[in-house]
N, C-alpha and C positions, 0 to 999 in steps of 0.2 A: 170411557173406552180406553183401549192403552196401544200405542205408537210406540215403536221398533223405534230409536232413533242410534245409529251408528254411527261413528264418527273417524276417521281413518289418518288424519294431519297428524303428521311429528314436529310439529309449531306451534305448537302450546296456545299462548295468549295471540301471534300471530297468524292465525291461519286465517284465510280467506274464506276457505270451505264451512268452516264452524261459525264462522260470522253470518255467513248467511243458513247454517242449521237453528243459528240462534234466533232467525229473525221469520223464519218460517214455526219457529216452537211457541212465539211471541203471541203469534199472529193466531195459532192454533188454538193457544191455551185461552186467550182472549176469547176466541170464537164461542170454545165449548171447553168450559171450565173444570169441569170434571175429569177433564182427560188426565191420563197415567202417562208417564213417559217412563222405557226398559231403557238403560243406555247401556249401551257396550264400545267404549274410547280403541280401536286395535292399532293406533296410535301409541298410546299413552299404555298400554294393554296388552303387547303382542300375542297372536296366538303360538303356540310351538310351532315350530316350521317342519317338526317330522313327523307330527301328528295327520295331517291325512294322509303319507303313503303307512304309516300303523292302522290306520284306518280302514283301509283299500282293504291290508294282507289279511287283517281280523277276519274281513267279509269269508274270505277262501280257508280262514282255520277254526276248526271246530270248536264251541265255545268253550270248552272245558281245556283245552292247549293254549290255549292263547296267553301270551303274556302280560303283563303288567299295565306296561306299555298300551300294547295293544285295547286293551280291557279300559285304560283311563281313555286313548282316544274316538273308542267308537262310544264313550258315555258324553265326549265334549262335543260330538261330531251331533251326537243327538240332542243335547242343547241346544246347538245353533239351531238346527232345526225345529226344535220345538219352539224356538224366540222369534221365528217367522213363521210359524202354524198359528201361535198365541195372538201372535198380533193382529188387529185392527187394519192399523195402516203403517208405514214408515216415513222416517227423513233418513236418508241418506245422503253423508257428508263426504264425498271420494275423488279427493282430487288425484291431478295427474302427476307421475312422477319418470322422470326418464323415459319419457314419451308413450308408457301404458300406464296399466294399472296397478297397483301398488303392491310388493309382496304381502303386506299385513291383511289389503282386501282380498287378492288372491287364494289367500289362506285361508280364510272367512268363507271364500263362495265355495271352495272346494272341500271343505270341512261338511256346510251344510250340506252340501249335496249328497255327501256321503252318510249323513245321518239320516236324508228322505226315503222316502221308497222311490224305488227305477221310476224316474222319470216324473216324478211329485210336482206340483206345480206350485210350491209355498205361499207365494204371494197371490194366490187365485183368485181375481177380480177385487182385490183390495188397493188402494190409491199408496203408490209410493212416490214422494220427492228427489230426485235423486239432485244433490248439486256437486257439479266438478267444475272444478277450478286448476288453470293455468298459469303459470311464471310469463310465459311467451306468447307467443302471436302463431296462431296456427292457418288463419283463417286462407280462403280462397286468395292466389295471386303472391303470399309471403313467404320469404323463402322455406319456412317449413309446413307450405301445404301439405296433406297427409302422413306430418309426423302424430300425429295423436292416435297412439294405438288404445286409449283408453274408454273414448264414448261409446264407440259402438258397442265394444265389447261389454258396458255396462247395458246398453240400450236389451241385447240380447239373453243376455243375465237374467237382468230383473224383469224386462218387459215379456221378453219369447219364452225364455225358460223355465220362469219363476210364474209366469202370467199378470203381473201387477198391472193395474190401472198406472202407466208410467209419466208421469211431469218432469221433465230435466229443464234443469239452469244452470248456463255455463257462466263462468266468466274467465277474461282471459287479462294477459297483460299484465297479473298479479306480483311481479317483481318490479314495474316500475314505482318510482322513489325508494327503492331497495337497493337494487341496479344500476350503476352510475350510468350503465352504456344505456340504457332504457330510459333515460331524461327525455328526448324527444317524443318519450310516447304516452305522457303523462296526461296531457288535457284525452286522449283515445281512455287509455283505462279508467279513467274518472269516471268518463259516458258508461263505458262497460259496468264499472261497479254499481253505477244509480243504476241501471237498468236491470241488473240482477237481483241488486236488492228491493225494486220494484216488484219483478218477476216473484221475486219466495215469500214479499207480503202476500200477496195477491192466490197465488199458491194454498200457504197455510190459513186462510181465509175459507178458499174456493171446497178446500179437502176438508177442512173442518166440518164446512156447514152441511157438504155432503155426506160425509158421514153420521151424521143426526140421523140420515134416514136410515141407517141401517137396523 
């Protein structure tokens, strides 16, 4: 079978997020051997940042005007698309940056979208992993309760819009021993990380083996 897996960290060997896409790929490949992994890094990778509004303006210019421009981004627009029609299933690597979602990912959804038909449902009953990952503390009662404009709006993406079977794992607190000022919260994120990465064994296991039955 073959799994989408994306990857969106501009932290190379450090990111949190890819550590645990790598321990959900572990766990998958383990499961059911045969599987493909597509990767696409929009990290390591970006996509053009003026390729979806070239994109949008294509749709309203007759194909034979259209410019260059235009003509490479409704070809990339449709790739993205097609590397979530293609796929199986996904992992998804999207942490949070600046309290949403990342321009590279941002790029990525609205690219694809633009390459679906009105309203295409990409990921349509297919199991996606989404894991995001946090520097800080967001949770209920800290001072930055409802700074994270980034889950839901993945939850909605991938789950409402896209239709995927959705699994998300957060973790948070991923700047302490980074952080000097984040010493205090060192034995907290330790629990957070075993527990995440509990979470995308268990995950890459569970998606695995259900996807045999497909």
């Amino acid at each position: 079978m073959s799994v989408l897996r994306i990857d969106a960290s501009i932290q190379g060997q450090r990111s949190a997020s890819t550590e645990l896409a790598d321990v959900v790929e572990a766990e998958w490949s383990a499961t059911r051997r045969e599987t493909a992994f597509v990767r696409r890094h929009l990290g390591a990778e970006p996509l053009p940042g003026d390729a979806w509004a070239a994109a949008v303006h294509a749709g309203f210019t007759p194909e034979d005007q259209r410019t260059p421009a235009q003509r490479d981004a409704v070809a990339l627009a449709r790739t993205l698309a097609d590397e979530l029609r293609q796929a199986e299933a996904a992992v998804l690597a999207l942490p949070l940056y600046n309290w949403g979602v990342s321009q590279h990912v941002k790029t990525w959804i609205d690219l694809a979208i633009a390459g679906g038909e009105n309203g295409e449902r990409l990921l349509e009953g297919k199991h996606a992993i989404v894991l995001t990952t946090r520097g800080g503390g967001y949770a209920p009662g800290t001072p930055r309760e409802g700074w994270d404009h980034n889950t839901e709006y993945l939850r909605r993406i991938i789950g409402d819009v896209w239709g995927a079977e959705l699994t998300l794992i957060e973790r948070e607190l991923t700047l302490a021993g980074v952080n000097p000022a984040m010493d205090p919260f060192l034995e907290s994120a330790e629990l957070m990380k075993k527990v995440a990465h509990e979470a995308a064994s268990q995950a890459g296991r569970t998606a695995a083996a259900s996807a045999t039955g497909r």
